[in-house]
C-alpha positions as a printed NumPy array, in Angstrom:
array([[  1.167,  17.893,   8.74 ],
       [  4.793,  17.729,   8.935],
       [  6.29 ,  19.517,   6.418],
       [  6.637,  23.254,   5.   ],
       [  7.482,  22.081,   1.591],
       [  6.059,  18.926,   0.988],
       [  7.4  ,  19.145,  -2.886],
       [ 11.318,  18.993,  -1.402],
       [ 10.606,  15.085,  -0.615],
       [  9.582,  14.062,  -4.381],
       [ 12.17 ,  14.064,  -7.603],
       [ 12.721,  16.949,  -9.539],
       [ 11.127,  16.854, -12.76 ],
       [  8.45 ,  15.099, -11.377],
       [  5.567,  15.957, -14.105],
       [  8.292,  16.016, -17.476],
       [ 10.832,  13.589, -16.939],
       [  9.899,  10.916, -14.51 ],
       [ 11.67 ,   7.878, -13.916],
       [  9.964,   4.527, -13.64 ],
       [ 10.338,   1.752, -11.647],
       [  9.085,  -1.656,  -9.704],
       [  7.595,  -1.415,  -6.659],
       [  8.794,  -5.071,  -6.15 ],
       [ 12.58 ,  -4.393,  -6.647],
       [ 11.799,  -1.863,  -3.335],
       [ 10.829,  -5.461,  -1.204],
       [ 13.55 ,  -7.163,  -2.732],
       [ 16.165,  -4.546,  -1.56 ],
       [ 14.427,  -3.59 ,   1.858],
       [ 14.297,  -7.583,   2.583],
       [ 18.447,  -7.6  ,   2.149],
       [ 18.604,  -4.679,   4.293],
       [ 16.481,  -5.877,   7.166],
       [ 18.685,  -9.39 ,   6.709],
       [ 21.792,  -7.477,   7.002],
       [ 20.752,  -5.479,  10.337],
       [ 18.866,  -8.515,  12.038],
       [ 19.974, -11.877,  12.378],
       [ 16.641, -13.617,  12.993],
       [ 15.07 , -12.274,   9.886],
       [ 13.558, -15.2  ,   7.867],
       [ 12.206, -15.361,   4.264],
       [  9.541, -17.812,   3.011],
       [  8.709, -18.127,  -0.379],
       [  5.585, -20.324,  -2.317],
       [  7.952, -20.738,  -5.233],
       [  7.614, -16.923,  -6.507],
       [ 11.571, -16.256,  -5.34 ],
       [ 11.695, -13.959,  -8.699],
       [  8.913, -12.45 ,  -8.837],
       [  9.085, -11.551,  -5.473],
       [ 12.152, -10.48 ,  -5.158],
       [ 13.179, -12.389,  -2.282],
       [ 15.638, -14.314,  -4.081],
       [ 17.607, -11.189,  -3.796],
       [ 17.69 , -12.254,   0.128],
       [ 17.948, -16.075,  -1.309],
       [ 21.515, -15.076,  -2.642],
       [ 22.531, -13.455,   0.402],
       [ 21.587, -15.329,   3.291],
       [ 20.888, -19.003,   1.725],
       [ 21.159, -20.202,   5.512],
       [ 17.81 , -18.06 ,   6.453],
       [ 15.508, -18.543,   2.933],
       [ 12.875, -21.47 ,   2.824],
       [ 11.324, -21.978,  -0.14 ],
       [  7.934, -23.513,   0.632],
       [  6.892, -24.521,  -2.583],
       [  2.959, -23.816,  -4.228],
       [  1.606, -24.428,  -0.438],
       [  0.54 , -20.879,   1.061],
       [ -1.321, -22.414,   3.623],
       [  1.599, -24.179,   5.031],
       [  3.858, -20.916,   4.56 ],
       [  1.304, -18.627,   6.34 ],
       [  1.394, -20.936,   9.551],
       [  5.058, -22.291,   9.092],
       [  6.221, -18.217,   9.887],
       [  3.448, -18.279,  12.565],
       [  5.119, -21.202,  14.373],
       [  8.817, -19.688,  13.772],
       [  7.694, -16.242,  14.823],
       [  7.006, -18.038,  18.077],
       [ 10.238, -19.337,  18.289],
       [ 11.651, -15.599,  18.006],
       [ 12.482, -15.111,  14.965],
       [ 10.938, -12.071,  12.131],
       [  9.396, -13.888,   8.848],
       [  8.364, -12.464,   6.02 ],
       [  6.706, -14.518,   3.494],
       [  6.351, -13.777,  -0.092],
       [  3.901, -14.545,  -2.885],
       [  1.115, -13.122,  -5.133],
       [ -1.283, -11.009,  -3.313],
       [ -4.297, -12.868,  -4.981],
       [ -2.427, -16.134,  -3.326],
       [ -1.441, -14.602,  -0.31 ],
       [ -3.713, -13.344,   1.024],
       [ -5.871, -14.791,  -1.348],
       [ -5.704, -18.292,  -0.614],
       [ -4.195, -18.499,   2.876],
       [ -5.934, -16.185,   4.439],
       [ -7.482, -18.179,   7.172],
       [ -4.796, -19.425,   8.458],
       [ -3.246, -15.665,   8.068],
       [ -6.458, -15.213,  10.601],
       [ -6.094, -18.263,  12.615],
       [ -2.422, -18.572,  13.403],
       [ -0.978, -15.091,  12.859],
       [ -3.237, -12.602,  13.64 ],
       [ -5.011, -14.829,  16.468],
       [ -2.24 , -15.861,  17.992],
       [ -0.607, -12.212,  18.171],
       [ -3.375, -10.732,  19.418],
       [ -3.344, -12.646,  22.506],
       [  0.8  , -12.51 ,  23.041],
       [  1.416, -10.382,  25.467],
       [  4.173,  -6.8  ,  24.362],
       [  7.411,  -8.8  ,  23.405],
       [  6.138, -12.049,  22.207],
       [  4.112, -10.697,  19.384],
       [  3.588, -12.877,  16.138],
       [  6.311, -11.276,  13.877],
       [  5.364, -12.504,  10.539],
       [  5.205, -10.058,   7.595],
       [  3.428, -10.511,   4.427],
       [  4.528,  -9.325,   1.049],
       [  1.87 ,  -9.136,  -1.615],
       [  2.954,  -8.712,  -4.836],
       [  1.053,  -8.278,  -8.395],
       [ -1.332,  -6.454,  -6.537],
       [ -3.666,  -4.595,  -8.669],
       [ -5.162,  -4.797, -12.357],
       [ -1.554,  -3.541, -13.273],
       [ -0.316,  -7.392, -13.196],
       [ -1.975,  -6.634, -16.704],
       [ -1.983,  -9.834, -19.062],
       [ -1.585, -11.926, -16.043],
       [ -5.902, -11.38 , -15.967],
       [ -8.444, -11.165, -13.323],
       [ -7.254, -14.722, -11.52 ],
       [ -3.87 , -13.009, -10.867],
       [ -4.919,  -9.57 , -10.001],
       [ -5.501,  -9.202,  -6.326],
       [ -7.834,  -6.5  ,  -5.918],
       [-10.077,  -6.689,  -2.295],
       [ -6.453,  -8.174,  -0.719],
       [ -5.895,  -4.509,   1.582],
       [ -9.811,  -5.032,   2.698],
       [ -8.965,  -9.009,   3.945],
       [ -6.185,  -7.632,   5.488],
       [ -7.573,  -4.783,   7.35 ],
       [-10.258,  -6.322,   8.824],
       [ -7.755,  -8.628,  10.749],
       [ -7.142,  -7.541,  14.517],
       [ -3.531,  -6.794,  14.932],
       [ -2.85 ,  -6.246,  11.205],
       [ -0.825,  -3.507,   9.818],
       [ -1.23 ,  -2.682,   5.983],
       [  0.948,  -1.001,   3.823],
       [  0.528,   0.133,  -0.068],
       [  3.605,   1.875,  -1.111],
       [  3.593,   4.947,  -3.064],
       [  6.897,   3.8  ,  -5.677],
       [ 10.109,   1.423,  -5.15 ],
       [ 12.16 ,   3.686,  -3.122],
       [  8.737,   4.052,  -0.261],
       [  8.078,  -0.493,  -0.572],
       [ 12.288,  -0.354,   0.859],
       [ 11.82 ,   2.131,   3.6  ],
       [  8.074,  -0.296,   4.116],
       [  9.986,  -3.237,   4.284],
       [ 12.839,  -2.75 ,   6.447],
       [ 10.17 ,  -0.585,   9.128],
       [  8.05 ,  -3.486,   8.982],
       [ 11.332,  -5.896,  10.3  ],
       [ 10.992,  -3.574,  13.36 ],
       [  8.158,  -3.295,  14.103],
       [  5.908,  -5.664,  16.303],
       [  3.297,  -7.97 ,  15.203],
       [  1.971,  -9.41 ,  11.829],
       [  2.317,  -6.339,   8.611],
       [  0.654,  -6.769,   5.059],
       [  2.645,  -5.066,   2.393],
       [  0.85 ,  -5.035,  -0.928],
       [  3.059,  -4.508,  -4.299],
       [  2.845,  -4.71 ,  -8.022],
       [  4.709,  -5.734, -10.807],
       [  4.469,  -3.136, -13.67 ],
       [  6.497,   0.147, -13.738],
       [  4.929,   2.566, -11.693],
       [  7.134,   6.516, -11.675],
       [  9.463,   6.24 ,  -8.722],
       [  8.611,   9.687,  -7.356],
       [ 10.303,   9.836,  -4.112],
       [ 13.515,  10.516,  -3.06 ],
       [ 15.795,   8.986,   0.351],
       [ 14.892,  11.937,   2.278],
       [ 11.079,  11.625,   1.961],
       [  9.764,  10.684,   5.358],
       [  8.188,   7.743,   6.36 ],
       [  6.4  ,   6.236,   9.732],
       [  3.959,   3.402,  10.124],
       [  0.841,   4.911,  10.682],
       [  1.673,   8.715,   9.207],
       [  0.57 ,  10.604,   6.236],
       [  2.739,  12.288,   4.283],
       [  1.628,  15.637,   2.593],
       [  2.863,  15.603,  -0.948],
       [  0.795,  18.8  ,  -1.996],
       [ -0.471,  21.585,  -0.017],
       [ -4.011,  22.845,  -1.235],
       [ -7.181,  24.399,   0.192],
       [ -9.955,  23.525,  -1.685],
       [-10.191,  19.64 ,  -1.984],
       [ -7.939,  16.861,  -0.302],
       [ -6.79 ,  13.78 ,  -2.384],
       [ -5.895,  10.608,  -0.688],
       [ -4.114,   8.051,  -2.294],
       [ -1.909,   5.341,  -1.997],
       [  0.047,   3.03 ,  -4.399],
       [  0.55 ,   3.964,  -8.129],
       [ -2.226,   6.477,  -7.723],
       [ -0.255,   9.188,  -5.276],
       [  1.448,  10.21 ,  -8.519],
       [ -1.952,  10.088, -10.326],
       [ -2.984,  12.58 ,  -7.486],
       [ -0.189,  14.443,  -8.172],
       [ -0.648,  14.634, -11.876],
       [ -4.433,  15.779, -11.549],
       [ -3.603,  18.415,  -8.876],
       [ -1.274,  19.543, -11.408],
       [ -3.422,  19.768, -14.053],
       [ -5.848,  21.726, -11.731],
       [ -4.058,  23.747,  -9.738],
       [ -5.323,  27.023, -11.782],
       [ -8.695,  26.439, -10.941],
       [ -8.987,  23.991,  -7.922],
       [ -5.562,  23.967,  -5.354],
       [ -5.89 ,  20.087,  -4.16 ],
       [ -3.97 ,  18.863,  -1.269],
       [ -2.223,  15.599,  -1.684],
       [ -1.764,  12.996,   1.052],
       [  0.251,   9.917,   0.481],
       [ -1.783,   7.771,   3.093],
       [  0.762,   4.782,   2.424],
       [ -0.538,   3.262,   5.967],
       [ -4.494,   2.368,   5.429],
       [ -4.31 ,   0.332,   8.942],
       [ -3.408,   2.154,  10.986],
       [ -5.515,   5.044,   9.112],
       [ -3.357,   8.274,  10.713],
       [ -6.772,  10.125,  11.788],
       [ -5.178,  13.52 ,  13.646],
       [ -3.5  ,  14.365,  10.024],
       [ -6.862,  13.371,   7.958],
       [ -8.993,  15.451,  10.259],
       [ -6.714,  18.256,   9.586],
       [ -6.956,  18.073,   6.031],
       [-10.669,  17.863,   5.972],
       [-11.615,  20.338,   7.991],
       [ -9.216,  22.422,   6.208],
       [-10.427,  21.72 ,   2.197],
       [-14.163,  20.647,   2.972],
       [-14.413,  17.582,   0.684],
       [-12.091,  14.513,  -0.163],
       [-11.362,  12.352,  -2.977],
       [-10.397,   8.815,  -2.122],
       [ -7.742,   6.978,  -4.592],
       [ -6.536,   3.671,  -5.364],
       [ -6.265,   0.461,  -7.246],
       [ -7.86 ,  -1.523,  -5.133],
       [-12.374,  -2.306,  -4.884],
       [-13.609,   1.068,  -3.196],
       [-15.335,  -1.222,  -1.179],
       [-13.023,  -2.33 ,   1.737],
       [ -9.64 ,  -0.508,   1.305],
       [ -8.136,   3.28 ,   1.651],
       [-11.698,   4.605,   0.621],
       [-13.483,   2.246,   3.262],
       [-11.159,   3.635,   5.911],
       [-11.737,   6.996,   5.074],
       [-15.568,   7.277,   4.648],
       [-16.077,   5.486,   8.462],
       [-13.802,   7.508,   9.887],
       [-14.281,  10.817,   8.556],
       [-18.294,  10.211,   8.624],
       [-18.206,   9.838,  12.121],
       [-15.463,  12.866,  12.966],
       [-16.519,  15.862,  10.547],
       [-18.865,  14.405,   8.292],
       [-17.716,  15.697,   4.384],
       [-18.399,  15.234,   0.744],
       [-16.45 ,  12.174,  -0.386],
       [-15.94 ,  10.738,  -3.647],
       [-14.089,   7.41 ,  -4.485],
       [-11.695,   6.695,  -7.076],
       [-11.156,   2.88 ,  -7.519],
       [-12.221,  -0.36 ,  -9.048],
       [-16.098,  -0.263,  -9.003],
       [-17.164,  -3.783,  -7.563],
       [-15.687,  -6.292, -10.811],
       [-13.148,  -8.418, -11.187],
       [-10.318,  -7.455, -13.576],
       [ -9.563,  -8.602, -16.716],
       [ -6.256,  -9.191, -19.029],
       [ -4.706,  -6.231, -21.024],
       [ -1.609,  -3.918, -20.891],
       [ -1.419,  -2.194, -17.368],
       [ -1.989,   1.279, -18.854],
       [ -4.537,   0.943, -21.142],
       [ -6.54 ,  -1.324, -18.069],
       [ -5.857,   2.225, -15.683],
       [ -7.63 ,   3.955, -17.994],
       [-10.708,   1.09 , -18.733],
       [-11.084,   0.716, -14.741],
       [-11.042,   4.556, -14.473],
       [ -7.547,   4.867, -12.331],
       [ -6.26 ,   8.082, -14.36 ],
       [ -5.281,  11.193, -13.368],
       [ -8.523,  12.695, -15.552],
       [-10.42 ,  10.169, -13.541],
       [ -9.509,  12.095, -10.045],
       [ -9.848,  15.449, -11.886],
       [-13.485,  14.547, -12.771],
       [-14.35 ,  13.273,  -8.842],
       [-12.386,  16.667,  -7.843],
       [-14.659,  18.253,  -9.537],
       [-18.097,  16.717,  -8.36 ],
       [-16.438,  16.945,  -4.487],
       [-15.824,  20.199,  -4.818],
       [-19.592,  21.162,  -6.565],
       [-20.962,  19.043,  -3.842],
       [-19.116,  21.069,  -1.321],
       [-20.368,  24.285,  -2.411],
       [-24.263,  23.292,  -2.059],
       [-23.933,  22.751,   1.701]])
């Protein structure tokens, strides 16, 4: 799975004194950097420049920003129409908008139209989602986005990406400048620990192994890799989890998951996101069909979320480290009667 020690990509100090920060600020910066290497990269914004970040490409490159106004229909199929004239858009709002709202003409003239381009005329319009997640917190259930990774997955064509941490939605945003076709890149706005480091690898389409282990493998994505992290931790006398950052849930990297499950037997699926639909949908079809397992989902259990302070709604929706220690647990029981 890549690595020998998967703990050399991740901050020191990761479990006593870890830093936080937004997984936002890591579009804003990789949307500079992709302006900065390539010409033809276009911003949109539906008047969320702050939020988003993408004002941070606003100040740099005025000439290349459009700001679209509260109209994500008319973004979503304005980048579609200047994708076609060659150049790579990304367009920027809240994940419960966009998707949310626009998402058939996301269907109709993005991932429709790329998927019958032929190689080198692909629709290159990228989507950043942001206040993703029932961490938007006060913002309440209208504002927090949580089946947005399971519209966007079912698209043909469609990439999706859930960064880990800030430093991981940078490296995100600047691969998805480069690489072909339409990319959904779901973020939030609360502090979430900024656990990885420049030298932690990342690919489109790869897991990275955080945490060897042999007796259970966590998969997670977002703010609940370090969650993973934390219960492995907390575990590690009696249970030794693996942790894979599965930051790619389309396309799901299948050769590394196999691995892991038929090396630990049993998985535990995490995220904050419906466990209908997103990294835990992925999972279950394609690991039920390859080497059928125990699997247990960690996630938001079919509701709609509801306003409160980001860490005390992780703990109501059951998104907590003790949360993935408990399904560890039941995997790992349910593993042993086979």
């Amino acid at each position: 799975m890549g690595t020998i020690n998967p703990q050399a990509y991740l901050r020191e100090k990761l479990y006593t004194e870890i830093k936080k920060a937004k997984t936002r600020d890591g579009y804003g910066k990789g949307l500079v950097k992709a302006g900065e290497k390539f010409s033809n990269v276009i911003v949109l914004c539906a008047d969320l420049s702050e939020s988003t970040r993408s004002q941070w490409f606003q100040r740099k490159f005025p000439d290349r920003y459009v700001q679209v106004g509260v109209a994500e229909q008319n973004m979503a199929s304005l980048a579609s129409g200047m994708s076609a004239a060659g150049k790579v858009v990304f367009i920027s709002s809240y994940a419960a908008f966009s998707p949310g709202r626009n998402n058939e003409q996301i269907r109709t003239t993005i991932s429709y139209n790329n998927w019958h381009s032929p190689p080198g005329k692909e629709i290159n319009v990228k989507m950043g989602g942001a206040h993703a997640g029932i961490s938007v917190g006060p913002d309440g259930a209208t504002h927090q986005a949580l089946e947005d990774v399971g519209l966007m997955r079912l698209q043909p064509g469609m990439k999706v990406i859930v960064p880990c941490d800030d430093g991981e939605c940078e490296k995100a945003t600047f691969a998805a400048a480069e690489t072909p076709g339409p990319v959904y890149i779901r973020f939030g706005r609360a502090e979430y620990p900024s656990i990885t480091t420049e030298k932690t690898p990342f690919q489109i389409g790869k897991i990275t192994e955080f945490r060897t282990g042999k007796d259970c493998t966590i998969i997670a994505n977002g703010p609940l890799v370090y969650e993973a992290l934390v219960a492995a931790k907390k575990l590690e006398k009696k249970i030794d989890c693996q942790v894979l950052n599965c930051h790619t849930v389309k396309p799901l990297d299948e050769k590394t998951l196999l691995e892991a499950v038929k090396k630990t037997g049993c998985v535990v699926t995490a995220e904050e996101h419906q466990w209908q639909g997103g990294l835990a949908g992925a999972v279950c079809e394609y690991v039920s069909g390859a080497y059928p397992v125990p699997i247990l989902r960690v996630g938001v259990k079919d509701r709609f979320g509801e306003s409160g302070e980001p860490d005390e709604l992780m703990k109501v929706f059951g998104l907590t480290a003790e949360d993935i220690i408990k399904a560890v647990k039941e995997a790992v029981a349910m593993k042993k009667k086979i």
